[in-house]
C-alpha positions, -999 to +999 in steps of 0.1 A: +221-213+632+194-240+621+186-242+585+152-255+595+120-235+581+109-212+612+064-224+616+044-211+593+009-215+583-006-233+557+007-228+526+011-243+488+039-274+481+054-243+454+056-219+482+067-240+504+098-249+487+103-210+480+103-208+518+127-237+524+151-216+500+147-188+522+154-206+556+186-220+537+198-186+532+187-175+566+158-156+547+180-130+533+152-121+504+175-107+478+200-140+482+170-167+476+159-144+447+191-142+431+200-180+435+163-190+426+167-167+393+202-181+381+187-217+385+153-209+366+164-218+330+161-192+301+152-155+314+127-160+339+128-156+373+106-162+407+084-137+399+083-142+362+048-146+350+069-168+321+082-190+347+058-222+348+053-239+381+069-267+367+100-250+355+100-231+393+092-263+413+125-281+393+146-247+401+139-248+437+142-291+442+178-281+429+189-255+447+178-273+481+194-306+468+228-284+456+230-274+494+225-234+497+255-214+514+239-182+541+254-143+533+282-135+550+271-119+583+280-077+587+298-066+616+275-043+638+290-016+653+280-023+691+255-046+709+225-023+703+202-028+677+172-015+660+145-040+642+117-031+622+093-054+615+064-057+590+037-081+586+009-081+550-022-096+542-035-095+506-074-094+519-075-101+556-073-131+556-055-140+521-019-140+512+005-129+537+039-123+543+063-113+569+094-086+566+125-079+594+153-055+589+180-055+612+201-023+624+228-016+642+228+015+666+245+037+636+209+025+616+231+005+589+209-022+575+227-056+582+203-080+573+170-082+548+147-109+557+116-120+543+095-154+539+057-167+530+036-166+560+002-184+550-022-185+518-051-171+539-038-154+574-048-128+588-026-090+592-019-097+631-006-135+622+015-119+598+029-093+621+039-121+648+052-143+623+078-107+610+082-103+647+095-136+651+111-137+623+133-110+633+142-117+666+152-154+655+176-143+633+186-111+653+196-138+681+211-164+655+234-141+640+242-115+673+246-110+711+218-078+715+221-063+748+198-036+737+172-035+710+146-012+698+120-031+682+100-007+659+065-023+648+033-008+637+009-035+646-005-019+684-024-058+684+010-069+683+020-046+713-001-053+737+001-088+734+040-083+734+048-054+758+014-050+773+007-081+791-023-091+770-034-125+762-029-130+725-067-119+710-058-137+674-066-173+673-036-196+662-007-172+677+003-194+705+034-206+685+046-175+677+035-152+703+056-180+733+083-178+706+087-139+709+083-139+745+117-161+751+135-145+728+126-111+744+135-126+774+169-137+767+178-097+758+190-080+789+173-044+779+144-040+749+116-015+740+093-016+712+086+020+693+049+024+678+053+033+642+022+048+626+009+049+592+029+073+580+062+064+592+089+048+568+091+010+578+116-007+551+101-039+560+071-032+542+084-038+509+102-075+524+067-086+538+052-076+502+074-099+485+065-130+513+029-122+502+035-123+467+052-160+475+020-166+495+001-165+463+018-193+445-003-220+432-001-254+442+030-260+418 
């Protein structure tokens, strides 16, 4: 597994370092928030509104210079899989984020990922970036020979599974990114979530928006 940030588009020097945390821990959001908390000084925290940018900026320099160990990586019950992904966008284009939760076939959540997408992208960016995002580390961390992809974004789909030619400007990267890793798993099907379906990467693609909005720092 590489430790190297997965593309992304533009975003701040603060949130940038925030997302270099995350690729350290393979972008297991609860581990980068709990180291980045225990090296803020005092009783802040990432998402402190006490926490200066200064205070933040010096928090994150260390923990990347420390060297960042990844979570121990769950033992799924088979080689079938289940990913929901989730992408946001705080104003269409603004702030965006992108959430993955991988499951095994008994639906046991093995990995929590999440990561800063852009400071102004748009929802379907987002959504290929969560896309990718999970299938990277789905294929870092496992052998799938069957996966359910479960994604709400019908853009996203028929781009994907459809055949389309990718209608969002910018999406080359990640849309030939998603294609070979689809490619390299023997059987895969997406399911169309709608509105009201529970997704539990919403709330992971809500936290990589609210680390889009980070100031320059």
């Amino acid at each position: 597994m590489t430790d190297d940030p997965l593309p992304a588009e533009h975003l701040s020097p603060l949130a940038t370092l925030v997302d270099e945390v995350l690729a350290s821990v393979g972008y297991e959001v609860a581990a980068a928030t709990d180291a980045i908390d225990d090296a803020v000084p005092g009783y802040g925290g990432l998402f402190d509104p006490a926490t200066t940018p200064a205070e933040l900026r010096r928090a994150l320099e260390s923990l990347l210079a420390s060297g960042l160990t990844r979570p121990s990586v769950p033992e799924p019950t088979s080689d079938t899989f289940v990913l929901y992904v989730d992408g946001s966008s705080r104003g269409n284009p603004g702030p965006a984020g992108a959430g993955a939760v991988i499951m095994d076939a008994a639906e046991d959540q093995l990995a929590r990922l999440g990561r800063p997408v852009g400071s102004r992208t748009g929802n379907n960016t987002a959504e290929y970036v969560a896309l990718q995002l999970g299938l990277s580390e789905l294929l870092a961390r496992y052998e799938p020979r069957r996966l359910e992809v479960r994604i709400d974004s019908m853009t996203v789909i028929r781009d994907v599974w459809g055949g389309d030619d990718p209608t969002e400007p910018g999406v080359e990267t990640y849309s030939e990114a998603v294609t070979a890793a689809l490619s390299s798993i023997p059987e895969q099907r997406y399911t169309h979530l709608a509105d009201s379906d529970p997704n539990p990467a919403d709330a992971l693609a809500t936290v990589g928006t609210d680390i889009a909005t980070f100031g320059p720092g």
